[in-house]
Every structure is written in structure tokens, then in C-alpha cells.
N, C-alpha and C positions, 0 to 999 in steps of 0.2 A: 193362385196356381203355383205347384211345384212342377220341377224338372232334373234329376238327377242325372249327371255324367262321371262314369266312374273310369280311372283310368290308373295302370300300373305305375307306382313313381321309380319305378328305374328305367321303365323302356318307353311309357308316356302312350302305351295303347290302348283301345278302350275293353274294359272289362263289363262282362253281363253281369249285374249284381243286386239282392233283393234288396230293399231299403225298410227299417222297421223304426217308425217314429213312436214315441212316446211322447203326449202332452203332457206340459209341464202345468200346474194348477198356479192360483195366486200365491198361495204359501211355499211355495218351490218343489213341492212331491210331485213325483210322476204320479201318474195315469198308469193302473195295473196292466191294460188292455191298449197292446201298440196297434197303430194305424200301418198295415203293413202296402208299401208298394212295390206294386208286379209289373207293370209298363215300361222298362227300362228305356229313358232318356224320352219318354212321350209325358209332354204337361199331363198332369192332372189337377183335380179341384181340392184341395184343403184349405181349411182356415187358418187366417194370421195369428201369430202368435208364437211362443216359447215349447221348441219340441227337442227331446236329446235323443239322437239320431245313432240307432245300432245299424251296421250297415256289412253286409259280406259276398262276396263271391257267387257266382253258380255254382262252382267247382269246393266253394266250402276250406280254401285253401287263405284267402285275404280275407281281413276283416278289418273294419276302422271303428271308431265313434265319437259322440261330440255332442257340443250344444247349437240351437240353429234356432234366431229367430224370422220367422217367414212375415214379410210384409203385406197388406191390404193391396189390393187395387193394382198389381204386378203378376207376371213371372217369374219365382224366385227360383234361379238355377244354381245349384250346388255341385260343386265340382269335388268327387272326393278322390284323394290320392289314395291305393289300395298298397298296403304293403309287402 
């Protein structure tokens, strides 16, 4: 399970933000086709594993990104600073 918390790093509030994962494969390529999440800060179900994570705004104004490996048998909660 994932859980995304997105929040402004200068005022530290929380921002509403779409989250777009792409799997990373054994040879290190992404996956053309990202796993997009709309739930904002509610668990959902993906699998473990190596995803590089586009991530922005409602307002289309912040954007971040990155690499994020999700573990097995948890709640992996990501905390992304928006700028």
C-alpha cells in the first residue's frame, strides 16, 4: 500500500496533488504507461518495487519528482515537499 502527503515547503501546508508513478523494470527503463493516483493522502494498493514518481499540484502551479522504492507487507507513506 501507498499513501502520498503533499505539502508546500515554505509554509508546510497541505497541498491537493495528482501523483503519476511509473515502474521501473529490471533493466532500469520505465514503464511507458504511469500508474496514476487520484486519492489524495488515502492508502491505496500497488506493488513493491522501484517506481519514479512525477507528481503536481491541482492548481498545476508545483510540481516535484523522483525515484521511490515501495516495500512489501507495509504502508509506504511519501511525503513530498511541493515547491
Amino acid at each position: 500500500m501507498i499513501r502520498f502527503v503533499s505539502l508546500h515547503q515554505d509554509s508546510g501546508a497541505e497541498i491537493e496533488s495528482t501523483q503519476y508513478l511509473y515502474p521501473i523494470d529490471d533493466n532500469g527503463w520505465l514503464v511507458d504507461s504511469p500508474v496514476t493516483m487520484f486519492r489524495y493522502g488515502r492508502p491505496q494498493m500497488l506493488n513493491s518495487g522501484n517506481y519514479y514518481l512525477k507528481s503536481e499540484s491541482k492548481q498545476g502551479k508545483f510540481a516535484t519528482t523522483g525515484e521511490l522504492q515501495l516495500q512489501a507487507g507495509v504502508t509506504n507513506v511519501v511525503t513530498i515537499e511541493m515547491l
